[in-house]
N, C-alpha and C positions, 0 to 999 in steps of 0.2 A: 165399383171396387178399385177402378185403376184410377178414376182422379183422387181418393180417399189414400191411395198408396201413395199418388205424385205429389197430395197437399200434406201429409204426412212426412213427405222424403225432403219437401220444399220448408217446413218446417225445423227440418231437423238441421238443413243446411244452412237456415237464418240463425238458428242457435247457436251454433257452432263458430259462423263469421263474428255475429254479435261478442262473442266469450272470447273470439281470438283477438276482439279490438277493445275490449274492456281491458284485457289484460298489458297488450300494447299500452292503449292508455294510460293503465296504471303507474305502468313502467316509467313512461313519460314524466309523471306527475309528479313520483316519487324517487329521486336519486338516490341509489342506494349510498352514494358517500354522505347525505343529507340524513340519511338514515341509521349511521353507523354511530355505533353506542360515542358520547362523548369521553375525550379523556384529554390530558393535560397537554395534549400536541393541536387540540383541536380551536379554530381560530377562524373569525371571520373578518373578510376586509371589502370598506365599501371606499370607492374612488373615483371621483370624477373632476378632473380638471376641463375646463368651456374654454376655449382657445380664447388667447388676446385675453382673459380675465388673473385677478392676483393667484397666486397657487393657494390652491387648498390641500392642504394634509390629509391624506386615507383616515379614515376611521377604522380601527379595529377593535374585534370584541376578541376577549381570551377568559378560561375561563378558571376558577381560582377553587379552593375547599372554602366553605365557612369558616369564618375566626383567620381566615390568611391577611396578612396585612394589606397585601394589595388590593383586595375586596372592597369595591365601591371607590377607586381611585381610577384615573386616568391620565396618568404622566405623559409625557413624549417620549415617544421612543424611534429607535431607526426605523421601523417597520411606521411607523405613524402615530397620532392619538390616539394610544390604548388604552381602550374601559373594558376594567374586573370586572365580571359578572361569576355571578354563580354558575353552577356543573348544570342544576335545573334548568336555569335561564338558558345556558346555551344548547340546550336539546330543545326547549321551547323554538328558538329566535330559529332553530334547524328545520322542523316542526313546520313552522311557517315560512321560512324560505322556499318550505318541498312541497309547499300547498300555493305559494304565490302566482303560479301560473305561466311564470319564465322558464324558458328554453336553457336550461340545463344541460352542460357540456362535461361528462364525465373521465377522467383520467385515474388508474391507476397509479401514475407518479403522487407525491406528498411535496408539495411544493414549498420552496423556502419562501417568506414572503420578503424578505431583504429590505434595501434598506428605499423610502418614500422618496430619498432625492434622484433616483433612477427613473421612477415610474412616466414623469413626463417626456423625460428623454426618448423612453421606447415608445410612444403613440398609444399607453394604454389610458382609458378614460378620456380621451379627446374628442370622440363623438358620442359615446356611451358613455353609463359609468359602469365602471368593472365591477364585479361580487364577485370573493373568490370564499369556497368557503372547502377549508383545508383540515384533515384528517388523518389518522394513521393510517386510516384504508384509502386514500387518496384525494384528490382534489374536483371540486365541481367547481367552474363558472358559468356566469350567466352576464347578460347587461342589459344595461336599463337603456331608454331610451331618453332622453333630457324629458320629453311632454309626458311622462311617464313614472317620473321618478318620485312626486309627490303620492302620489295614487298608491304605488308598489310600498314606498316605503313607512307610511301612516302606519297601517297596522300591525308593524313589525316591533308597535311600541308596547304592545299586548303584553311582550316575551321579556321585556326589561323590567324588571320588580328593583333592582339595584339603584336608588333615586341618582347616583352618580352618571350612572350608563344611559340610563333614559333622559337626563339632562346631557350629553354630550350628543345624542342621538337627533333631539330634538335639536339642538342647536347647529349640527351640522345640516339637519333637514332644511333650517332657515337660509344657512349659506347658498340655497338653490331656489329660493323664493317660494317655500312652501308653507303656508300656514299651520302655527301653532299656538292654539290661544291657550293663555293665561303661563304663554314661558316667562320665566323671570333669570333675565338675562344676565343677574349678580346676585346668580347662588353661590356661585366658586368661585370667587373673587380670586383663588390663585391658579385659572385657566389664564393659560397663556397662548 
């Protein structure tokens, strides 16, 4: 009866550790600002300048209503090359940021993402590339590692239905020597 109590007490105490690190886990996996309903403040920036190479512009995603003009556009803007995507898309592209497997740094601040001629000034994206992905309920980053950055950011092409966004996506994915077959590198003959 007493090993049947001790294998019974030893079981209850695996259960219990198990559920305390599933949940841990969870937690991990899933940032709650990655998780936080989208709405018109919400914005992702992906940036990585390679020391000694020409500047690269941040990519940013923003996200628009259907029928909004800027939908399926990507201007330049202070903040960097911003591609419209839809409200959907950008819960999706969220979606799979909070499943990607990166170390997620949570902030209640809401961060400005200001203007691209700054960012190599301050040492961000110099060894990594930064992901900042910004919300009314606050700010998550993460960073990629240069041998790493192809791999993470492939299937983040899932979340682009927007043919503009996924051609700006892919093409910034090229500038780091990532393959992408069958891009056609003068769809938007007025990317500048």
């Amino acid at each position: 009866m007493l090993l049947k109590n001790l294998t019974y007490g030893a079981f209850v105490v695996l259960i219990t550790l198990s559920s305390g690190e599933m949940l841990a886990s969870q937690k991990r996996d899933l940032p709650s600002v990655l998780n936080s309903p989208v709405d018109k403040n919400t914005a992702v920036r992906f940036f990585y300048q390679p020391a000694g190479d020409y500047f690269h512009a941040p990519l940013v995603f923003r996200p628009v209503e259907e029928g909004d003009p800027l939908l399926n556009t990507a201007p330049m803007r202070e903040e960097g090359r911003t591609a419209y995507i839809s409200f959907s898309e950008m819960q999706d592209l969220a979606r799979l940021l909070a499943h990607s497997g990166l170390g997620w740094q949570e902030s209640e601040t809401v961060e400005v993402l200001g203007s691209y001629k700054k960012l190599g000034l301050s040492g961000i994206g110099l060894d990594t590339m930064d992901v900042r992905f910004v919300s009314s309920r606050g700010t998550a980053r993460a960073e990629i590692s240069p041998k790493a950055i192809c791999m993470i950011l492939k299937p983040l092409d899932a979340a682009l239905k927007t043919p503009r966004a996924l051609w700006e996506f892919q093409r910034f994915r090229l500038n780091y020597n990532c393959r992408v077959p069958g891009f056609k590198s003068d769809a938007y003959p007025d990317h500048q």
